[in-house]
N, C-alpha and C positions, 0 to 999 in steps of 0.2 A: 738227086738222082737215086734209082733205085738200083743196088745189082743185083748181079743175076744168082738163085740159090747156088749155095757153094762157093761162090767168089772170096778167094783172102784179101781182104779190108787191103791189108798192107802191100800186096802186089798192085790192086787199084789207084791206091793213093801215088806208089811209083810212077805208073802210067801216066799220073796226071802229069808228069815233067814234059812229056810228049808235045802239050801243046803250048808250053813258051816256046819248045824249040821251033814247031809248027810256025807259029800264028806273029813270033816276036823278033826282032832283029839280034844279032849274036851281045849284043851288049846287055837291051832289054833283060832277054831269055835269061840273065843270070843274077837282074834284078825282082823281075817279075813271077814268082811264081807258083801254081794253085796245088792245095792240099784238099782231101778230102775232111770234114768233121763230121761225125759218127751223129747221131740226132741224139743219141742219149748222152752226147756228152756237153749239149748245151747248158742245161741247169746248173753243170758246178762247174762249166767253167768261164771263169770271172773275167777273163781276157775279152769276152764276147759277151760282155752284161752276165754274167750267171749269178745264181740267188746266192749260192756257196761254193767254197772249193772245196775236191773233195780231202786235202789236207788236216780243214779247220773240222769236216766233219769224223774224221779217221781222230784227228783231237779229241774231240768231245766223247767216240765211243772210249777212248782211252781211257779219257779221266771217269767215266762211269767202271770201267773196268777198275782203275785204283781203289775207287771206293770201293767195292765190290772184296776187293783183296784186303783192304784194310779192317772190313769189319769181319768176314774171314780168321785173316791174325789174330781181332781181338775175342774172338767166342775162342777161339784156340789158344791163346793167351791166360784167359778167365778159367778156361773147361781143367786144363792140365794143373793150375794154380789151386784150385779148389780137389781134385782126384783125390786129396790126403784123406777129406771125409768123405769119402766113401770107399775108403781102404777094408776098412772089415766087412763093407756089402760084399766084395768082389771075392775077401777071402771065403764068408763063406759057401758064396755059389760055386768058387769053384772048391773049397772043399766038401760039397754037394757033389759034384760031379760034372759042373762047365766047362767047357772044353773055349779054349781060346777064340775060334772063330762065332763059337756062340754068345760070348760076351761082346767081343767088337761089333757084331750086327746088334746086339742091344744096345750097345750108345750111337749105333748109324744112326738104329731108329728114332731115338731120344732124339737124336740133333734132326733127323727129318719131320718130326714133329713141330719141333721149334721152327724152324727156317717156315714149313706150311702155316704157323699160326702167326708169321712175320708176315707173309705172303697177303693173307687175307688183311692186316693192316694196310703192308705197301697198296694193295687194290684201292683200298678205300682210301687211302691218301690220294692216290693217283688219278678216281675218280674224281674228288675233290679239287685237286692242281690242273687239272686238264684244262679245264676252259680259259683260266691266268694263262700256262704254260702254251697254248697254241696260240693265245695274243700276244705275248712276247716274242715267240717265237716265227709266227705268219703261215701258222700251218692248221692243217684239219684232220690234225689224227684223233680215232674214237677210240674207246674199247668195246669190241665188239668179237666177244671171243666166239660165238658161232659164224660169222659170215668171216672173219679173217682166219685164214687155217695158222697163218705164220704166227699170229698170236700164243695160242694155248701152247704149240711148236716150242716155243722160245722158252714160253714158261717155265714149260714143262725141261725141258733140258739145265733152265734156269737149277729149277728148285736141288737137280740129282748133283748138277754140277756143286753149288755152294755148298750141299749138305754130304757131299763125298771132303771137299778139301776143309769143309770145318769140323767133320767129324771124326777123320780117320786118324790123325795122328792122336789126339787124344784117347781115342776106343783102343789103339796098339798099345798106349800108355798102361791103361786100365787091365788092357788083355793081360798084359804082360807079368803082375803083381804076383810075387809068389806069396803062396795063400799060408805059410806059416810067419811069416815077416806080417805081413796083411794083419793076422788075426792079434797078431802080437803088439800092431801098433808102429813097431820098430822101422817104419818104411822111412827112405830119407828124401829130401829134395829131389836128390840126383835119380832117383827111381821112379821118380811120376814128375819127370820133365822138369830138372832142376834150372835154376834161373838162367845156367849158360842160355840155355833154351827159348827160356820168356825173353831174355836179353836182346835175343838175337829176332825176337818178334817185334820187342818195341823199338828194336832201329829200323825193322823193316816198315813198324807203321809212321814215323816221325819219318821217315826218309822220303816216304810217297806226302807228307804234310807238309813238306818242305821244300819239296820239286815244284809239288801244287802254288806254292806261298811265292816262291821265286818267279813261275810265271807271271802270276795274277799281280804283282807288283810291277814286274817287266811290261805286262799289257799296261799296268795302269799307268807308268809313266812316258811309253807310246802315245797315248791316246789324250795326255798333257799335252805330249809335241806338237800333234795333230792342229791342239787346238789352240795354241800359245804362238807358235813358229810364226816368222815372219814366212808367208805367201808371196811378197813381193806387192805387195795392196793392203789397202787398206779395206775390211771389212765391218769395223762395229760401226753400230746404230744407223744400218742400210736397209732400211725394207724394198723387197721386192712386189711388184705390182704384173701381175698378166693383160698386157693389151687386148682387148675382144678387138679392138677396128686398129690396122696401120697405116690409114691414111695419113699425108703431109697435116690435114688439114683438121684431123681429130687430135693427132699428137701434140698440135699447135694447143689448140683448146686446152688442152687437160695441163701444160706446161702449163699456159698463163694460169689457170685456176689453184693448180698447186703452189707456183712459187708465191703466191698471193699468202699463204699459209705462216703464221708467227715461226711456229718450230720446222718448218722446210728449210734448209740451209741448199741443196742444190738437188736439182733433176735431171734427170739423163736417160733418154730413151735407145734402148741395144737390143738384139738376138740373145744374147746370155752374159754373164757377168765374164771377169775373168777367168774366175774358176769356177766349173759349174759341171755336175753327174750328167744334166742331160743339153741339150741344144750346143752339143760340143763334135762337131763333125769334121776332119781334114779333105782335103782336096790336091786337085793339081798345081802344079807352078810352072810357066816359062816366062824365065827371067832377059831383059835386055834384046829379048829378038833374036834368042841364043836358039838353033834352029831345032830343038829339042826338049821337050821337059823336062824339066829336074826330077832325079832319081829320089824324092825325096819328097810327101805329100806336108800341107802346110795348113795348119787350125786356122777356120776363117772367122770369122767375129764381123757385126757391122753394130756399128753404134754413133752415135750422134759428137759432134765435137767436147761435150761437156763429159765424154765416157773417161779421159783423163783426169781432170779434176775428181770426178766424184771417188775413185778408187786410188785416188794417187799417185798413178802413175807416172814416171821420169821418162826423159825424153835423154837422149845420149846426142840423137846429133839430128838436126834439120826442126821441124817445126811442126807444128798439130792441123789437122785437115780444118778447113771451111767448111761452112755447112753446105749439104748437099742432099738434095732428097734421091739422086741416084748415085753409083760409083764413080768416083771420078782419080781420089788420091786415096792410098796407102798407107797405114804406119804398117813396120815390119819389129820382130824383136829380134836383141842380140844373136837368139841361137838361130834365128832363118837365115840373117846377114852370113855368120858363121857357116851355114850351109850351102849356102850360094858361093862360097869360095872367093869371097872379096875380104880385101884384107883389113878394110877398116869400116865402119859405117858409115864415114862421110864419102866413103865414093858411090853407097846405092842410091841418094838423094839426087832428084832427078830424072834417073833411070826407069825406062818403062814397062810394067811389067802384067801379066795376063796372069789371073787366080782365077777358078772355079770359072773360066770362060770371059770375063770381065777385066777390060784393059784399066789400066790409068797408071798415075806416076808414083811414085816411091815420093812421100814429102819428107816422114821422120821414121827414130828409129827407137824404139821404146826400149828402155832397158827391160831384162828379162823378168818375167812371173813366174808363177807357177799356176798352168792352166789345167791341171787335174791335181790327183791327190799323192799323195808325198813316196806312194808306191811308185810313180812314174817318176821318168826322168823330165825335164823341162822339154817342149817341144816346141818347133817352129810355129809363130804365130804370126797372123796379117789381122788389122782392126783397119775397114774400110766403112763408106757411108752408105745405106741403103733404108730408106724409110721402112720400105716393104716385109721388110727380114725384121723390124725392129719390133719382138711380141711381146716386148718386158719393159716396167718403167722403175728404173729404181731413184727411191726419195733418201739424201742423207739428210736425219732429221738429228733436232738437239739433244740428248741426253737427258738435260734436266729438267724438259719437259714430253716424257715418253708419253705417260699416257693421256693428258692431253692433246700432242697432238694426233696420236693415233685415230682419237675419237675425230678429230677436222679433216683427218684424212679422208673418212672413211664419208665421213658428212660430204665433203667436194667430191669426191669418188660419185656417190649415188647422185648426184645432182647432173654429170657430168656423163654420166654410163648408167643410164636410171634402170633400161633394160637388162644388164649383166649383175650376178652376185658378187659382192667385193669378197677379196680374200687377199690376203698376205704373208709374207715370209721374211723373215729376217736374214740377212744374206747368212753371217756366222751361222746360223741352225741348217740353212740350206746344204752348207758347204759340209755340217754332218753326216751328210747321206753317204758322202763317201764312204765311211769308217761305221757303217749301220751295223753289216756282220761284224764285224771287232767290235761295237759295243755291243754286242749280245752275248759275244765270247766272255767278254769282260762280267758281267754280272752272270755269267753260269761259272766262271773261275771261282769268285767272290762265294759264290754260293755253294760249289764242291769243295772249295780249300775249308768254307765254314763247317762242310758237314767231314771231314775227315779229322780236321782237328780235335768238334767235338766227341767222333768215334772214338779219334786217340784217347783223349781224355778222360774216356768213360773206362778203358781198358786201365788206362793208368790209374785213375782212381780205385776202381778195382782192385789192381794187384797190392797199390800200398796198403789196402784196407786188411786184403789177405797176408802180407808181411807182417802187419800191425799184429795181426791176431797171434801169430807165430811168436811175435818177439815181445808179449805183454810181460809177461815175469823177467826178460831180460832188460826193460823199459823199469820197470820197476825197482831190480835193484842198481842200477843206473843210478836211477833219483835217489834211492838210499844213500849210496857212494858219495852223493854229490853232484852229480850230473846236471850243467845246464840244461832249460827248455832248450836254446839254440844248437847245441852240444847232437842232444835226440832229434832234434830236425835235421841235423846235418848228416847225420847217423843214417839218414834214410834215401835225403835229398843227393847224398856224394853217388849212392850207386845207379841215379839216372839222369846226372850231369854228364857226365863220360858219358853214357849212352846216345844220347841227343846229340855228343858233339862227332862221334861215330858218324849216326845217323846223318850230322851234315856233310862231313866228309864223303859219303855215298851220293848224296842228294846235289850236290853244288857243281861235281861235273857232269851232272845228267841233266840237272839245269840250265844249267850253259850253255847243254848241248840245242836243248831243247829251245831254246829263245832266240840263241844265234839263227836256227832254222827260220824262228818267225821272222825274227828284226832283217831276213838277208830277204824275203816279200817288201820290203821297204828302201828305196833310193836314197831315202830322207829322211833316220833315223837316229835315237839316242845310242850313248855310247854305252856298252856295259863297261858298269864299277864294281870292284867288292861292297860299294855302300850298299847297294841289291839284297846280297848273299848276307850282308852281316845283321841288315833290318829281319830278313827270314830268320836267321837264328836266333836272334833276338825275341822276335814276336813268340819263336817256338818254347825260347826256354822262360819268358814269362806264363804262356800258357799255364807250361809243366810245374813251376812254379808256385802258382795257384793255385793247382792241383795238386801237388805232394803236398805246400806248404800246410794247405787247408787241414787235410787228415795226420801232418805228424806233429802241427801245432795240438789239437785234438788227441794225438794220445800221449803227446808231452805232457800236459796238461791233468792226465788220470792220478788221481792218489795210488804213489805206490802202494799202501796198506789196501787199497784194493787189488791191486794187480797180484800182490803177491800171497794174497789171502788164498786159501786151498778148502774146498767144502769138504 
């Protein structure tokens, strides 16, 4: 429906309670009742098939944001660590006559420079990753910076915003040098942003490396469960088959031809497997002749008597349908019996019962599945017989002859169906589609946590290179003294051990927070452990590791008599 201009959405949506009380009986009315959904809010939302939520997307700008911050930190990290050489520029422009606001607009400019000549790299990468990036992703974005306004827009606010927060603390540093200290040399740490400072940059860049690292592990052992967890069925080495004809008398044919097959071990023609993304529809129930529907809609399934056997399925009480090319008997599972208000399952056996408009009797009582994905809770399910509904043939075939018999599949297929193209699916892969956006999330985690780390790293390497320079003649008579190599590594490596473990102590409950969030979208989830939290740190302080160990192995390493050599 369309309303009328003007209308508040949310008074509209009210009125819609109008018509249970209207149209429904006083018990109905307070089962049954209609909301309005906005049409833009179909695509992200997932309840109603949507491509994304807008959660997972409000995520991903995030994590663009963190990196954005992190390299941010580290040009501000790098810019204020290096200010020592170019202490006497500054002193003598301004014992020239620079005035402070005129030096800070010269290093704005310097860093707007830079960021603009990143800019035109990011373009040309991005030109480059676009066509990958929009098949990964299922999308058609171009750059097209004259027909889209929002583009250059973005840009442009992009380039002021980065090159305002990466360049202004440093330029105040600079500003600020008094020009007799300056010209003298005599400036200290602590006067062009001494390490408190950098300190407090590199917990803020390992903190977002490590929230990052927390997720991306937390997805990834999600997306284990996804695929490891008992369903309640059996799924390996089931290929699926699409029925073009569901007559009694085609389905017959292709049975006998397949089971004739060395590597077919069983066939079974159904509407959808157990658990299945699409051909998963619920409906009505009245139970027993009860003079009313159940409040409570029920997943209908039809499949042939063999749809047990091939996926496993247990039976708790009564027995498995006969075949039948129309509806005649029932199975029901644990949680429909449970819904129905009966107190054991052997009293629905026998019982007769109307689904989706179609009567027959209750025979058995399947133990429970899982008919969607591990987001949802388990829900009532009826597997009835109907040739007509059955558009799927799934074949469990042998293992140790995969591709074998795929190839005789696919041979009986064309022989059998010569007018249709063959195609297949493996149920496991199908059953993936559930968790499609989470594995996309997954490898852009994977892929942000890589580029933040390596940011870190580049800052980190960086600064021990500028420490090193600092501390050469104190390295030198070090080793005179007697100084181990390990001794001077440690010398370096001690003041960004504590750092990192800072940095996890910020990063672990914002993690936490952050994953509890995802893992509570899940009914059917892993538990969080410190194993998580200790692997993050872990991986972090190998990283760091690496990276210090490299550079102060390297200047342990220097002959003191060069270090302390004076030209």
């Amino acid at each position: 429906m369309l309303l009328k201009p003007g209308t508040d959405a949310s008074k509209a949506d009210k009125a819609m309670a109008g018509i249970s009380t209207k149209y429904y009986n006083s018990k109905d009315a307070k089962t049954f009742k209609f909301h309005l959904q906005p049409l833009s809010d179909i695509h992200m939302n997932q309840e109603f098939g949507g491509a994304i939520t807008k959660s997972q997307l409000i995520a991903l700008s995030l994590i663009g944001l963190f990196l954005i911050i992190t390299a941010c930190v580290n040009f501000i990290n790098l810019a204020t660590a290096q200010a020592l050489g170019r202490s006497k520029e500054i002193g003598v422009r301004k014992a020239m006559g620079s005035r402070k606001g005129q030096l800070f607009w010269q290093f704005i400019i310097e860093t707007g420079f830079i960021t603009l000549i990143a800019f035109v790299l990011a373009s040309g990468a991005a030109y480059l990753a676009l066509p990958s990036m929009n098949e990964l992703l299922s999308t058609r974005v171009t750059l097209d910076w004259l027909k889209d306004i929002n583009q250059p827009v973005f840009v442009a606010c992009l380039l002021i915003v980065v090159t305002f927060i990466s360049g202004s603390y440093p330029g105040l540093v600079l500003a600020g040098f008094q020009p007799i200290m300056a010209l003298k040399g005599k400036l200290t740490q602590n006067q062009i942003g001494g390490f408190s400072i950098r300190k407090g940059l590199v917990v803020t860049q390992f903190a977002i490396s490590q929230t990052l690292l927390i997720g991306t592990i937390v997805i990834t052992s999600q997306m284990r469960f996804n695929s490891e967890a008992d369903m309640g069925f059996k799924k390996d080495a089931i290929v699926l088959l699409s029925v073009p004809e569901t007559t009694p008398a085609k389905q017959s044919a292709m049975r006998a031809r397949f089971s004739q097959l060395p590597g077919v071990e069983k066939v079974a023609f159904l509407s959808a497997p157990p658990a299945s993304p699409e051909n998963n529809f619920d409906t009505n129930i009245r139970y027993a002749g009860r003079p009313e529907e159940e409040k409570f809609t029920i997943f209908y399934k039809t499949g042939d008597p063999e749809y047990l056997a091939m996926f496993g399925l247990k039976l708790v009480a009564g027995r498995n349908m006969v075949p039948s090319d129309t509806t005649r008997e029932y199975l029901l599972n644990e949680t429909a019996v449970q819904k129905l208000g009966v107190k054991s399952p052997q009293e629905v056996i026998g019982k007769n019962v109307n689904i989706n408009g179609r009567s027959g009797i209750i025979v058995g009582v399947m133990k429970d599945f899982h008919n969607k994905s591990f987001r949802e809770k388990i829900d009532p399910v009826c597997l009835t017989t109907k040739a007509a509904d059955n558009t799927q043939c799934a074949l469990k075939i042998s293992s140790r002859k995969l591709p074998a018999t795929l190839v005789s599949i696919e041979k009986a297929w064309n022989e059998t169906n010569p007018d249709y193209i063959y195609s297949y699916q493996f149920l496991d892969e199908h059953l993936q589609r559930f968790y499609e956006t989470d594995q996309l999330l997954l490898q852009l985690m994977w892929l942000f946590a890589g580029i933040a780390i390596f940011i870190g790293s580049l800052g980190l390497y960086g600064l021990i290179s500028f420490m090193v320079a600092q501390k050469t003649k104190e390295i030198g008579v070090r080793k005179t003294l007697g100084a181990s190599v390990g001794s001077i590594v440690w010398l370096f490596g001690r003041q960004f051990a504590h750092l990192l473990v800072v940095a996890f102590v910020i990063a672990a409950p914002i993690g936490w927070w952050l994953v509890d969030k995802y893992l509570a979208d899940f009914q059917y989830h892993i538990e969080l452990n410190l194993t998580t939290f200790i692997v993050a740190l872990g991986m972090t302080f190998l990283i760091a590791i690496v990276t210090v160990g490299y550079r102060s192995v390297k200047a342990a390493l220097i002959n003191p008599v060069n270090a302390l050599r004076s030209e």
